[in-house]
GULUM-735118 format. One line per 2 residues: number of its first residue (from 1); their letters; for each residue x, y, z negated of N, C-alpha, C, O. Coordinates in steps of 0.1 Angstrom, whole numbers, plus 5000, padded with zeros to 4 digits. Example, Ala and Ser with C-alpha at 12.3 -4.5 7.8 and 13.67 -1.06 7.14 Angstrom:
2
1	AS	5132 4943 4922 5123 4955 4922 5132 4967 4922 5142 4967 4915 | 5128 4978 4929 5137 4989 4929 5129 5000 4921 5134 5011 4920
END
This chain:
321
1	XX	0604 7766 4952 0604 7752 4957 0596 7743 4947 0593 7732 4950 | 0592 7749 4934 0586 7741 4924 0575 7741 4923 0571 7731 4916
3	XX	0565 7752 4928 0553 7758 4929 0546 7738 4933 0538 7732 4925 | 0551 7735 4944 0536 7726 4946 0538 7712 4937 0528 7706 4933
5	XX	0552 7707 4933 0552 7701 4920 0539 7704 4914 0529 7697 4915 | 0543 7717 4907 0537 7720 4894 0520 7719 4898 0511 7717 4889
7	XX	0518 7721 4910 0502 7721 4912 0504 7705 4913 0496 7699 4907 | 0508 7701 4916 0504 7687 4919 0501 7680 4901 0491 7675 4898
9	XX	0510 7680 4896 0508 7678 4878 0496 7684 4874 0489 7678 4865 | 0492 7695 4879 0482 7703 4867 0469 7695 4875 0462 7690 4867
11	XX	0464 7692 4887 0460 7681 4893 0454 7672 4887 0443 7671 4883 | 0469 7663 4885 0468 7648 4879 0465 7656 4863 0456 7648 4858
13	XX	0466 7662 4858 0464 7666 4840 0443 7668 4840 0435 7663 4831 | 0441 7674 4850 0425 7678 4855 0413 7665 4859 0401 7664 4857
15	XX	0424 7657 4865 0416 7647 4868 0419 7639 4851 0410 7633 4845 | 0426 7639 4849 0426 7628 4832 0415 7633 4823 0407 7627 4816
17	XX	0418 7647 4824 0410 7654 4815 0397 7651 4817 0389 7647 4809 | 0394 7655 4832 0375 7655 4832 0375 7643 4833 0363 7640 4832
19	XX	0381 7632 4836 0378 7617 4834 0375 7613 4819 0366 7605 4816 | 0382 7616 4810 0379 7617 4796 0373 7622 4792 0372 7614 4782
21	XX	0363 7633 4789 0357 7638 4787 0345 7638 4789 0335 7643 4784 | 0345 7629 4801 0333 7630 4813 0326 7615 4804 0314 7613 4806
23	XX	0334 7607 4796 0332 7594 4790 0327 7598 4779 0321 7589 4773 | 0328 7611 4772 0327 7614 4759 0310 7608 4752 0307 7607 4741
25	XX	0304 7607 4761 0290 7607 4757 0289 7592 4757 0284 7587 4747 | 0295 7583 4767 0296 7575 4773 0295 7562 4763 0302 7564 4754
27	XX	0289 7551 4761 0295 7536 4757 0309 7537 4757 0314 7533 4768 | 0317 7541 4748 0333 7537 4748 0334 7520 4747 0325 7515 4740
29	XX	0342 7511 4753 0347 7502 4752 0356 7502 4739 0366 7508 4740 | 0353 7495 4726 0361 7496 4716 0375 7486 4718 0377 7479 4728
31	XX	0385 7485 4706 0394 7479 4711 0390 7467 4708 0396 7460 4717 | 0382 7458 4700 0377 7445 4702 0367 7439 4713 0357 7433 4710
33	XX	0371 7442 4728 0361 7444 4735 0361 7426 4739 0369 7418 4736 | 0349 7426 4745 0347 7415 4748 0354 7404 4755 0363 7408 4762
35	XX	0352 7392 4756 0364 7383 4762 0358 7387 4781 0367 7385 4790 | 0348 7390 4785 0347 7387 4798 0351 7406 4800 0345 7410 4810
37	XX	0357 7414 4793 0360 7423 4798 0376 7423 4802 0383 7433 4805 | 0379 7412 4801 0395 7408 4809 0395 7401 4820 0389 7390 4820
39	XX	0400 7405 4830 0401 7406 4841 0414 7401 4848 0425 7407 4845 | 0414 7392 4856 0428 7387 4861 0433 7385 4877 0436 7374 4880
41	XX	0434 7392 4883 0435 7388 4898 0452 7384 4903 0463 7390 4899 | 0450 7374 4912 0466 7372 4917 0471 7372 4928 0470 7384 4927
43	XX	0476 7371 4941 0479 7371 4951 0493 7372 4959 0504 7375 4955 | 0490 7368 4970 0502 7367 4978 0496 7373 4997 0485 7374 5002
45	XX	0511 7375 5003 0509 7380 5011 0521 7377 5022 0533 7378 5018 | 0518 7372 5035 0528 7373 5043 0528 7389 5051 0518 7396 5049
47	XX	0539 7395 5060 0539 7403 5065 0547 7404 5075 0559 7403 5073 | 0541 7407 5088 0555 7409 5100 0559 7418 5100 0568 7420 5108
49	XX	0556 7429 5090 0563 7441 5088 0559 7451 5077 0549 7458 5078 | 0568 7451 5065 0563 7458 5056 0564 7476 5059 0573 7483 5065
51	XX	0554 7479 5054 0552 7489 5064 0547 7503 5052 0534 7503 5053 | 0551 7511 5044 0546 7521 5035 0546 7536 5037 0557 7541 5040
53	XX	0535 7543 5036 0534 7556 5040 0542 7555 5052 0551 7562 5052 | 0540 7548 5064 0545 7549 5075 0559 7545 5081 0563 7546 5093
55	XX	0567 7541 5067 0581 7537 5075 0582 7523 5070 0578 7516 5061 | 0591 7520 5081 0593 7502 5075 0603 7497 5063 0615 7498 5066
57	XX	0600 7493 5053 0604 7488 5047 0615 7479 5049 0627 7480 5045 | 0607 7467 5058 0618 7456 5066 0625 7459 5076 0630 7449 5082
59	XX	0628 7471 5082 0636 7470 5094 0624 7468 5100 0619 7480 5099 | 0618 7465 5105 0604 7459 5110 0609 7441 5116 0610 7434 5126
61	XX	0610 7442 5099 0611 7421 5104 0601 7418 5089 0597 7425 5079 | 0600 7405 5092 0590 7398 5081 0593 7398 5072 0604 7397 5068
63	XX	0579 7403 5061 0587 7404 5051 0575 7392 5041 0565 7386 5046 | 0576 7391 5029 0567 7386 5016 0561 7392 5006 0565 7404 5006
65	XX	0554 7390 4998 0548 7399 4988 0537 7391 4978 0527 7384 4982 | 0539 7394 4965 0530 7389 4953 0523 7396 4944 0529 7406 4942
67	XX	0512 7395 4938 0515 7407 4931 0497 7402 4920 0486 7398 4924 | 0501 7405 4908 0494 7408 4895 0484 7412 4890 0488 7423 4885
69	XX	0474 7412 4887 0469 7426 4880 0459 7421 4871 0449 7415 4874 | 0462 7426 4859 0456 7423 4850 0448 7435 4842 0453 7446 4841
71	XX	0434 7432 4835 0428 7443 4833 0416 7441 4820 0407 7433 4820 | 0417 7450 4809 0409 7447 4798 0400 7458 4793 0404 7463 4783
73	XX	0388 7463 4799 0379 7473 4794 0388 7484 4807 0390 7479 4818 | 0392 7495 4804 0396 7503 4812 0406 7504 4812 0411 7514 4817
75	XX	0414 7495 4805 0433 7495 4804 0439 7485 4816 0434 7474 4818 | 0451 7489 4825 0453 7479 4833 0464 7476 4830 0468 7479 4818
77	XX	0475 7469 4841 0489 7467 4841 0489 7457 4855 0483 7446 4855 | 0496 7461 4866 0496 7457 4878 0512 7458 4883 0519 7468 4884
79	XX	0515 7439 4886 0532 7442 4890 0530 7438 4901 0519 7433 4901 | 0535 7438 4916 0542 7435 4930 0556 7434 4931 0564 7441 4925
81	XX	0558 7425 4938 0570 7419 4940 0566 7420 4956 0555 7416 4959 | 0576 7426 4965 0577 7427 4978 0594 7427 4984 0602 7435 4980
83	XX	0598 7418 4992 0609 7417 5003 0613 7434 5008 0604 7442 5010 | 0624 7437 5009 0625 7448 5016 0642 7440 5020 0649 7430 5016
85	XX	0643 7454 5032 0658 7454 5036 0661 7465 5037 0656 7473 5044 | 0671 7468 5028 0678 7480 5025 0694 7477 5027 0700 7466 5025
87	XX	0701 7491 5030 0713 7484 5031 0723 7485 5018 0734 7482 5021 | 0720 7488 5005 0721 7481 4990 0719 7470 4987 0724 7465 4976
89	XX	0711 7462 4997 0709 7450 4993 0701 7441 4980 0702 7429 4976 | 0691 7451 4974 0685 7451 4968 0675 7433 4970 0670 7428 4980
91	XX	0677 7427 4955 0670 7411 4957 0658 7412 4962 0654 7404 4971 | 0649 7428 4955 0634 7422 4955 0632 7437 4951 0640 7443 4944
93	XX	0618 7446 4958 0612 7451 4953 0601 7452 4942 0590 7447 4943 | 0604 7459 4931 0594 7453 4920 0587 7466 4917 0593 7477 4917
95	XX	0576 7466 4913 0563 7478 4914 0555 7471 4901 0549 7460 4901 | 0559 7483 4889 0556 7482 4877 0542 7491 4871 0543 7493 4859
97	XX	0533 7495 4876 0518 7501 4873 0514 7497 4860 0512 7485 4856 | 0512 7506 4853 0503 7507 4838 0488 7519 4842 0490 7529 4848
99	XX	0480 7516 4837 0471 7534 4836 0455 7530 4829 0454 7523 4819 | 0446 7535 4834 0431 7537 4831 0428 7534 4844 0435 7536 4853
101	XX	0413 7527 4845 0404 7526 4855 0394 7531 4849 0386 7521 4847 | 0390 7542 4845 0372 7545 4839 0359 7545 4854 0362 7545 4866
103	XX	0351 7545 4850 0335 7548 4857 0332 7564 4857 0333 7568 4845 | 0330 7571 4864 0324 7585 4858 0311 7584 4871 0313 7590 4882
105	XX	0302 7578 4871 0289 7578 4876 0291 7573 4887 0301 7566 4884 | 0288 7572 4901 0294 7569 4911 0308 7565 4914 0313 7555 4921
107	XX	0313 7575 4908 0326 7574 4910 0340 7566 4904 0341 7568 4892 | 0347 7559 4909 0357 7550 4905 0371 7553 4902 0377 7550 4912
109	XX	0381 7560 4889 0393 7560 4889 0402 7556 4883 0401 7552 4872 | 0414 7554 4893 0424 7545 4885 0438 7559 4883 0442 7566 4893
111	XX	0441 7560 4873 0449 7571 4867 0460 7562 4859 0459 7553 4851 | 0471 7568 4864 0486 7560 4856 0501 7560 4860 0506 7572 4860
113	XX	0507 7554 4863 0520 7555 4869 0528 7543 4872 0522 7533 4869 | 0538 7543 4877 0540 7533 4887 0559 7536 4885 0565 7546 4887
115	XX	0564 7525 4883 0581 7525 4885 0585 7511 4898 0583 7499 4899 | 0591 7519 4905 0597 7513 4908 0612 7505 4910 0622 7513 4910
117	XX	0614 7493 4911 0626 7490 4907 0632 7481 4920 0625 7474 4927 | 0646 7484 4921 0652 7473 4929 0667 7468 4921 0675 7475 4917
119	XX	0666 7454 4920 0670 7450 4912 0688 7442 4919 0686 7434 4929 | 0699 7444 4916 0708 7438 4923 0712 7444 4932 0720 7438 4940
121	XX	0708 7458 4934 0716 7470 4946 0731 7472 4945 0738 7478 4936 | 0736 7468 4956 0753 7470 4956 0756 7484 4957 0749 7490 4965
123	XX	0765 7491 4951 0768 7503 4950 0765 7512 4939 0756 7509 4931 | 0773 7524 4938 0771 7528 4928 0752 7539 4921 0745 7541 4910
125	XX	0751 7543 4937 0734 7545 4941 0722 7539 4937 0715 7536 4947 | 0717 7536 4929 0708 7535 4923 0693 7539 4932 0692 7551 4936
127	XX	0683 7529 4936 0670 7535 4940 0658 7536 4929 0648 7541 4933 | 0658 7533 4919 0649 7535 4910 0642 7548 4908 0647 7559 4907
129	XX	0629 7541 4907 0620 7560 4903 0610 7553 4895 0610 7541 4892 | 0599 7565 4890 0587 7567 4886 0578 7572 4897 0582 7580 4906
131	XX	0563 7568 4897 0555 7582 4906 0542 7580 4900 0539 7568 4901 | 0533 7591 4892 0525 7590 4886 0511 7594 4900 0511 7600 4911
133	XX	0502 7586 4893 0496 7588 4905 0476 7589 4900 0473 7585 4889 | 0465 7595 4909 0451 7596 4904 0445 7594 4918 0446 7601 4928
135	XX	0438 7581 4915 0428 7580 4928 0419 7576 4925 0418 7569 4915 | 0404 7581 4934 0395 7584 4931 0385 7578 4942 0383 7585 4951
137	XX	0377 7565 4942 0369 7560 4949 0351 7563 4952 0346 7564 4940 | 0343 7565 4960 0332 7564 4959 0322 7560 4969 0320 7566 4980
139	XX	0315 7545 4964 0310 7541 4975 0296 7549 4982 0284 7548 4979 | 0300 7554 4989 0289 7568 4996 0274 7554 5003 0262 7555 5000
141	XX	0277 7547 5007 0264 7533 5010 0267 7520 5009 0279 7518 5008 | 0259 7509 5009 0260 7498 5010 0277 7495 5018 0286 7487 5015
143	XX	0277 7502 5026 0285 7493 5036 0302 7505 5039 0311 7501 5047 | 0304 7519 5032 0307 7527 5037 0313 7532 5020 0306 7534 5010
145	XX	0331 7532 5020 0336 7540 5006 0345 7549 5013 0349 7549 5025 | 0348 7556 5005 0352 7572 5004 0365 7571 4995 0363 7570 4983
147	XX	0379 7570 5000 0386 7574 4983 0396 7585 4986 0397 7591 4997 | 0404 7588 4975 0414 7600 4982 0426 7598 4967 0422 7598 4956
149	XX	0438 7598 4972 0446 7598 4962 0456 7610 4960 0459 7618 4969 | 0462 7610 4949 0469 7620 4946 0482 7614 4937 0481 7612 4925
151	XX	0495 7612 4945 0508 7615 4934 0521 7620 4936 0524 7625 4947 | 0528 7620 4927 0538 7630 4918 0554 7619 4915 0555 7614 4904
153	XX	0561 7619 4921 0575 7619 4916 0581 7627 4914 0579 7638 4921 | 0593 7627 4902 0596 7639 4898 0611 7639 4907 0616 7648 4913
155	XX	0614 7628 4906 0627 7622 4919 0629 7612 4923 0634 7602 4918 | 0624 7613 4934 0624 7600 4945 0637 7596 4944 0647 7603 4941
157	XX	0636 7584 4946 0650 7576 4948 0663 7582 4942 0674 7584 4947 | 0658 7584 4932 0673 7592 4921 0675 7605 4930 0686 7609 4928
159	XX	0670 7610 4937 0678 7617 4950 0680 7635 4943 0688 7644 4946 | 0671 7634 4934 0670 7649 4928 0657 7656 4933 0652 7665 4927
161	XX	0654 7652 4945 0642 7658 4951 0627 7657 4946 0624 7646 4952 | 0621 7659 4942 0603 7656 4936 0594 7650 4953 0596 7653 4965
163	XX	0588 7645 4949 0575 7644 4964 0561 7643 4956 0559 7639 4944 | 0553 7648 4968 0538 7644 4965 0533 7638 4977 0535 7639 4989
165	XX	0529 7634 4973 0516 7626 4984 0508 7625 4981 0506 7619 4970 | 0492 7632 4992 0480 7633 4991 0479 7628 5003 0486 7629 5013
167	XX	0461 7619 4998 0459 7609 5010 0446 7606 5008 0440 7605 4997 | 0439 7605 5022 0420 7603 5023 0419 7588 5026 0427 7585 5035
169	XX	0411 7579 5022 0407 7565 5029 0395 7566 5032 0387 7574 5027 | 0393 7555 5042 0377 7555 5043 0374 7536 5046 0380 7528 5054
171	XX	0370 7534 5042 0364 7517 5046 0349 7516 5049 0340 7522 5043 | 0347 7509 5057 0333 7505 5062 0332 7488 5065 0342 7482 5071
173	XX	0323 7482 5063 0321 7464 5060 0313 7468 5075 0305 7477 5076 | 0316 7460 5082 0308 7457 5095 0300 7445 5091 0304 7437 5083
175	XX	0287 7446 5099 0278 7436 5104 0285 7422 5107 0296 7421 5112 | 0278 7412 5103 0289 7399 5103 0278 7387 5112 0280 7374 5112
177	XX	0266 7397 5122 0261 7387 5130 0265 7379 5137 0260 7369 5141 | 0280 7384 5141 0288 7377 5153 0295 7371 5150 0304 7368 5157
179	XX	0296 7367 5136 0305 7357 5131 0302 7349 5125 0290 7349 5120 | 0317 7335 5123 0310 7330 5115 0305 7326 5105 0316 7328 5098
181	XX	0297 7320 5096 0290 7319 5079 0302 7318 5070 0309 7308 5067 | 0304 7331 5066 0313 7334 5060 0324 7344 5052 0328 7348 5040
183	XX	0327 7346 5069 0331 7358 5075 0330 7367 5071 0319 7368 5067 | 0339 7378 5067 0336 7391 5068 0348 7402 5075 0360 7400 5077
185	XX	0342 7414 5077 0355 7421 5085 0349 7433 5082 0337 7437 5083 | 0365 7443 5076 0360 7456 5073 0368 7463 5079 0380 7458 5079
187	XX	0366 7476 5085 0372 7489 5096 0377 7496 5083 0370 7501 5075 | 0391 7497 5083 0395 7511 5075 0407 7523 5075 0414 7524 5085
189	XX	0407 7528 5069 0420 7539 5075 0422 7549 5068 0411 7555 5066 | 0433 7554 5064 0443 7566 5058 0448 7576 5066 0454 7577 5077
191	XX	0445 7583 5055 0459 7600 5063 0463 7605 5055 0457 7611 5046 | 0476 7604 5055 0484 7610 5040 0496 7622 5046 0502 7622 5057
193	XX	0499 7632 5035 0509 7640 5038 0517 7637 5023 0515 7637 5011 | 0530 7634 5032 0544 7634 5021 0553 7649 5021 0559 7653 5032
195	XX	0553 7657 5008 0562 7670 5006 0571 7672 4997 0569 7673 4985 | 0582 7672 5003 0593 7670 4995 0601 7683 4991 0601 7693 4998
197	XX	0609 7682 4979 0617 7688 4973 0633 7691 4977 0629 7688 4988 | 0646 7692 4978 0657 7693 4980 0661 7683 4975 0656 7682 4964
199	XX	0672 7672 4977 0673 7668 4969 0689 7673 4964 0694 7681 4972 | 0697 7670 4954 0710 7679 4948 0718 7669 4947 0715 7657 4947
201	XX	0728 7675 4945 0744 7668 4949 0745 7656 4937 0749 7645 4939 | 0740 7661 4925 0741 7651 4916 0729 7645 4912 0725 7642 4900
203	XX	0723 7644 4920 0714 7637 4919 0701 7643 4904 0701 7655 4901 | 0691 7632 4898 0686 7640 4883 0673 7644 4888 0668 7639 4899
205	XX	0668 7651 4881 0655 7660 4883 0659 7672 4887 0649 7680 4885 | 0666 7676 4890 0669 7692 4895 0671 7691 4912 0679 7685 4919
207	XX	0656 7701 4913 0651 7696 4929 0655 7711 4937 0653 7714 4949 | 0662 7720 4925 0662 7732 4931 0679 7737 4938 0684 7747 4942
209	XX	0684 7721 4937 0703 7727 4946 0699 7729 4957 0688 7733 4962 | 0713 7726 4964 0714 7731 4980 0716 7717 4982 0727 7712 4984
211	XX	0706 7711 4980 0710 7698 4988 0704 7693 5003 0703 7702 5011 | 0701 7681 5006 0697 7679 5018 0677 7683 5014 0669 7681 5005
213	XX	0677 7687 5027 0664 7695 5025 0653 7679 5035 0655 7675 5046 | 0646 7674 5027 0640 7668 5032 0627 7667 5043 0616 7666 5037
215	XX	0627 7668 5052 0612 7670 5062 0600 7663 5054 0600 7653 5047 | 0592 7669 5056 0572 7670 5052 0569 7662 5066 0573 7663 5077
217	XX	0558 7652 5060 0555 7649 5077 0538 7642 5070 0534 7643 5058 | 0532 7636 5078 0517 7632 5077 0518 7618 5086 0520 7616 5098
219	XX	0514 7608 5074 0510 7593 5081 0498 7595 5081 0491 7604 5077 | 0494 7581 5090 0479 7573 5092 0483 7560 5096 0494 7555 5100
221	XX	0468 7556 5094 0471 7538 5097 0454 7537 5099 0445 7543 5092 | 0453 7528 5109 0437 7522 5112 0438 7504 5113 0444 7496 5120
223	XX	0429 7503 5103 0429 7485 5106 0417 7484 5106 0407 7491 5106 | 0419 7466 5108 0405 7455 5105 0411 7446 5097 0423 7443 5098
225	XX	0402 7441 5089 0404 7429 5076 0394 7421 5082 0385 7427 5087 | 0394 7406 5081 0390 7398 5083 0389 7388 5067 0398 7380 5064
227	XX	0380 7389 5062 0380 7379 5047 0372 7365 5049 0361 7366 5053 | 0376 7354 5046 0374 7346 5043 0375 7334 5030 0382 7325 5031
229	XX	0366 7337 5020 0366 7329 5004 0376 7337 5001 0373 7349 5000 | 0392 7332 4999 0401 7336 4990 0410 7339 5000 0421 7342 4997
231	XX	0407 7339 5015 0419 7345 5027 0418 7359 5033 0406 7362 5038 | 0427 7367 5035 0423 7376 5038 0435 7376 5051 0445 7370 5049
233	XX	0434 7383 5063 0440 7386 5075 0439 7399 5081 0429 7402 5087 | 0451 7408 5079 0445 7421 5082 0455 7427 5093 0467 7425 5091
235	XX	0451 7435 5104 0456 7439 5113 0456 7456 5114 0446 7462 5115 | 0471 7462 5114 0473 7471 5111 0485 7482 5122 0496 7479 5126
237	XX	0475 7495 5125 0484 7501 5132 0487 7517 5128 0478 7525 5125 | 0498 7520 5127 0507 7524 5119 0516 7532 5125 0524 7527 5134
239	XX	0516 7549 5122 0522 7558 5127 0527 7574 5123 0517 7581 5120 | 0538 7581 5121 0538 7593 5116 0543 7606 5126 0545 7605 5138
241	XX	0543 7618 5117 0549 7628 5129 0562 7632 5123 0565 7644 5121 | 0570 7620 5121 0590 7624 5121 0593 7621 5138 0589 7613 5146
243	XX	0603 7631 5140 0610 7630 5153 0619 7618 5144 0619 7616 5132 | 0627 7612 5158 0634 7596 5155 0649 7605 5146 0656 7599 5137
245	XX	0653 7620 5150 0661 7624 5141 0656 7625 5128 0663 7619 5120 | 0645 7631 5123 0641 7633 5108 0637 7618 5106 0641 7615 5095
247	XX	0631 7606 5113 0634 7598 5102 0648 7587 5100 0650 7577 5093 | 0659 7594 5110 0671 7588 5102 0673 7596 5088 0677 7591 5078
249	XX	0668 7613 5090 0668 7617 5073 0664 7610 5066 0671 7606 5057 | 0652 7608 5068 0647 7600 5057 0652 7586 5054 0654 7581 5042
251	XX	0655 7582 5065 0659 7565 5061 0673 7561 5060 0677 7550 5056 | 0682 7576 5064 0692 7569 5064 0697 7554 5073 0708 7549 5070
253	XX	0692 7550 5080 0689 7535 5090 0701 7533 5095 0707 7542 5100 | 0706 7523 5094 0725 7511 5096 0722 7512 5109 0732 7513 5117
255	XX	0707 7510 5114 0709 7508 5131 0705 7520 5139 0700 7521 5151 | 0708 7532 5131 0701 7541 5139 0711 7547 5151 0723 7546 5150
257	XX	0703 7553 5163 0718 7551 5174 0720 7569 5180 0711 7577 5181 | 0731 7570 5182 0733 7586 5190 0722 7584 5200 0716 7574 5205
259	XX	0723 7601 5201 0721 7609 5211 0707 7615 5213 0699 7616 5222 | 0707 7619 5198 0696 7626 5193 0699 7647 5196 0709 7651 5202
261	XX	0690 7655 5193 0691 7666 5187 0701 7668 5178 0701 7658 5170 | 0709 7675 5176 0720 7680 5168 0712 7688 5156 0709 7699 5161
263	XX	0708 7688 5144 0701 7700 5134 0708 7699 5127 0716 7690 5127 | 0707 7710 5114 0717 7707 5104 0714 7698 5092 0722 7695 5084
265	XX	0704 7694 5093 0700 7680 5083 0705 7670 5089 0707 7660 5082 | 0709 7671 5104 0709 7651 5113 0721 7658 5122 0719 7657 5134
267	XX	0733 7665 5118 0742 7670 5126 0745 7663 5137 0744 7668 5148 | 0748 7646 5132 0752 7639 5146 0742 7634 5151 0743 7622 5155
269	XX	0731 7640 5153 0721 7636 5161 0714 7622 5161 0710 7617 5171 | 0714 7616 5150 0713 7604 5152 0695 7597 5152 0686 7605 5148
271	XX	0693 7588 5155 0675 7587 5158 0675 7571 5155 0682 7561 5158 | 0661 7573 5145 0658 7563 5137 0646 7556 5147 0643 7563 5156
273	XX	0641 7545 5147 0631 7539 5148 0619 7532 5141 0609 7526 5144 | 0625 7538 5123 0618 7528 5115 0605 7536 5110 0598 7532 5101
275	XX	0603 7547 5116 0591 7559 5116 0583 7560 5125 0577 7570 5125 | 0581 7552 5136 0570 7552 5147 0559 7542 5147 0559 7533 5139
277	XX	0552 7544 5155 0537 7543 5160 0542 7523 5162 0549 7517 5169 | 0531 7519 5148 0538 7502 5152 0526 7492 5147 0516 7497 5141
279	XX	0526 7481 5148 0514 7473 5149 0516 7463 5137 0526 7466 5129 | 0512 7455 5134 0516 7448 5119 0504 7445 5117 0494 7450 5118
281	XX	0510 7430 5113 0497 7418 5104 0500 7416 5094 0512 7414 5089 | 0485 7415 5086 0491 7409 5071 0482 7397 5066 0470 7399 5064
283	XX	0487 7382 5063 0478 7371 5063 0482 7372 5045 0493 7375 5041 | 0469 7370 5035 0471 7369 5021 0456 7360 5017 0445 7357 5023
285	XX	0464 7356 5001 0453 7353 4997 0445 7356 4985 0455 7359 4978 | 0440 7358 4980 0434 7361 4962 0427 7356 4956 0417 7352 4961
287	XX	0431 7354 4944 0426 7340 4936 0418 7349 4922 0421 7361 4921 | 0411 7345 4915 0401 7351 4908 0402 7366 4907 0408 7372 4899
289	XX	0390 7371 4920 0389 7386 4924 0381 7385 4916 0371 7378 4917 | 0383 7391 4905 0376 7397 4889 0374 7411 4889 0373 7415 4878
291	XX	0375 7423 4901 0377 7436 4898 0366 7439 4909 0365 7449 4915 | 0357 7429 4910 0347 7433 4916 0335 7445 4908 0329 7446 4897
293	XX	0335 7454 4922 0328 7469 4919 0340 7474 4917 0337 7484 4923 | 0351 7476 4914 0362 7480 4915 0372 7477 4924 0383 7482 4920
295	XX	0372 7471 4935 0382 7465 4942 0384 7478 4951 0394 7482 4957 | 0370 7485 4950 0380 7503 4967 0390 7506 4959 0401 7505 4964
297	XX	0390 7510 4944 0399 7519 4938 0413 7508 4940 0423 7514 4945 | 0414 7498 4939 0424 7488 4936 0432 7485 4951 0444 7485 4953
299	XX	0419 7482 4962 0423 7481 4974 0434 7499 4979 0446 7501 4981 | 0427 7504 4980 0436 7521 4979 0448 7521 4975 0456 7526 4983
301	XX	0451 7516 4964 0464 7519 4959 0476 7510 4971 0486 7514 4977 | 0466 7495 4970 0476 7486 4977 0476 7487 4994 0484 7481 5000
303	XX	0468 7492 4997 0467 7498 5010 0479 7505 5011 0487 7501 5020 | 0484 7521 5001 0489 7530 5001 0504 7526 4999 0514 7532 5004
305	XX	0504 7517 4991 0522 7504 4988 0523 7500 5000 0530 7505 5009 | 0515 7488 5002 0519 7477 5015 0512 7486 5027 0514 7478 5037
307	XX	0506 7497 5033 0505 7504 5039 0517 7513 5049 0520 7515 5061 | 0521 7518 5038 0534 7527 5044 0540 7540 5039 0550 7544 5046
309	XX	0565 7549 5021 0574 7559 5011 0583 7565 5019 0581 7568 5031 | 0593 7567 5014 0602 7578 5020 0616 7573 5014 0615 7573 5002
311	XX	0628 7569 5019 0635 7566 5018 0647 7579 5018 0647 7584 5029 | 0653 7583 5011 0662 7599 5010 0675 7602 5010 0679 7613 5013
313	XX	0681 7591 5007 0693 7589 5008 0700 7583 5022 0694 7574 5027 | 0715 7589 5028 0718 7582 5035 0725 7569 5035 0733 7564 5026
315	XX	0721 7564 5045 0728 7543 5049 0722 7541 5038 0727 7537 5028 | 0702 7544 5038 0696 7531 5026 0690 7519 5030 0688 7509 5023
317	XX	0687 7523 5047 0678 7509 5052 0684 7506 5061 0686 7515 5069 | 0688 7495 5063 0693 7483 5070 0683 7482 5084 0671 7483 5084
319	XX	0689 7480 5093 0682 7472 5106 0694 7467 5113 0706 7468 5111 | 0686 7459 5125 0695 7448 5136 0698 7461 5143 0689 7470 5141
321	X	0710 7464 5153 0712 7469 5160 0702 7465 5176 0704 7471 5186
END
């Protein structure tokens, strides 16, 4: 059960390595680096539905989001604050990112790791994790980037279980004759596979009990972005391959209803809704975009957050009946 962990780590260890190395010859950025090699972007975000690696976050009701990032030579640190409904009750989702952004010729990566926190959860359950993560951008033309990410929890949602997720993007900037002076609108889209580990009775890093065996499943999402100066409006559709039984596994969901399949993961048959084929806007704004020539690798990650995780525990997400 440990095998694709361990490939997934030696992965993330390969890409640090030839990313370092690959700089060895390179202009190092020293630590007195210059004042314009600090970098500051900020933002906010409405959403009719927070939506990650394919499941909803909100129940699929409105949710908010802010979020950070700060960056000096190839050192970053990027926070988000996003709305969720869970049924813990959690205040606020908070997404803690530290890592590297280096250059390796064409190519753009951001290598590092990521905690997540919910802060004010009723019960004794805890959702807090880590997930280290290596993504890798490259603008193949003018108009046309390429990225693909790769990460590693060692246990999701305290649950005991590890996941990986591997995922391809593609973005393309369309022609802006039909619009107007301004304007811009880009076509883009992901496919990711989430693989999970068991998770164990007491919870920890030991992914190897008899616990609840988690389903493997493969998101995608296709949008259009619409930018204008510092506004951005993006329309987003959003879908995976959980039956409505596997994603009550996953979600655990307060409103999920009988008269599902009977399996031994979802005995009483019960069927989620917060894992299907769904539609979602996202209106934001950004205020000194400083990570220009770097914004695929940056866009990627937040695509892959506010996009669409895996929830593992039962009764964690809340919905309206």
């Amino acid at each position: 059960m440990l095998r694709p962990a361990a490939h997934s780590m030696r992965v993330l260890a390969w890409l640090i390595a030839t990313s370092c190395a690959a700089h060895a010859d390179d202009v190092t950025p020293s630590l007195a680096a210059p004042a314009d090699q600090f970098k500051l972007t900020a933002g906010a975000l409405l959403m009719t539905d927070y939506i990650y690696r394919g499941l909803s976050y909100s129940a699929h009701q409105p949710a908010v989001g802010t979020y950070v990032d700060a960056q000096y030579g190839w050192l970053y640190a990027y926070t988000n604050f996003n709305s969720v409904k869970f049924s813990t009750s959690p205040a606020v989702e908070v997404t803690i990112s530290a890592g590297v952004r280096p250059t390796l010729g064409p190519f753009d990566f951001d290598i590092g790791a990521a905690y997540y926190y919910y802060p004010g959860e009723i019960g004794p359950e805890l959702s807090n994790y880590w997930e280290a993560h290596a993504t890798v951008s490259h603008k193949l033309t003018e108009r046309l980037t390429l990225g693909a990410t790769l990460a590693y929890a060692p246990d999701v949602w305290q649950s005991g279980a590890w996941g990986t997720y591997a995922a391809g993007a593609i973005s393309l900037d369309l022609p802006t004759d039909l619009l107007p002076s301004g304007v811009g609108w880009t076509l883009s889209g992901d496919f990711g596979r989430s693989v999970f580990g068991r998770t164990s009775s007491a919870g920890g890093v030991s992914a190897g009990g008899a616990g609840l065996p988690l389903p493997a499943y493969t998101n995608w999402r296709a949008g259009l972005t619409f930018s204008y100066n510092v506004l951005k409006l993006g329309l987003n559709y959003t879908d995976t391959t959980l039956s409505k039984e596997h994603c009550y596994v996953m979600t655990g969901d307060l409103g999920a209803l009988p008269g599902g399949v009977s399996t031994a993961d979802n005995p009483t048959g019960l069927r989620s809704a917060l894992c299907g084929a769904t539609f979602s806007a996202t209106l934001g704004f950004e205020i000194n975009p400083a990570l220009r020539g770097r914004e695929t690798t940056v866009a990627i990650l937040r695509t892959s957050r506010l996009g669409t995780m895996q929830r593992v525990r039962s009764h964690d997400v809340a919905s309206d009946a």
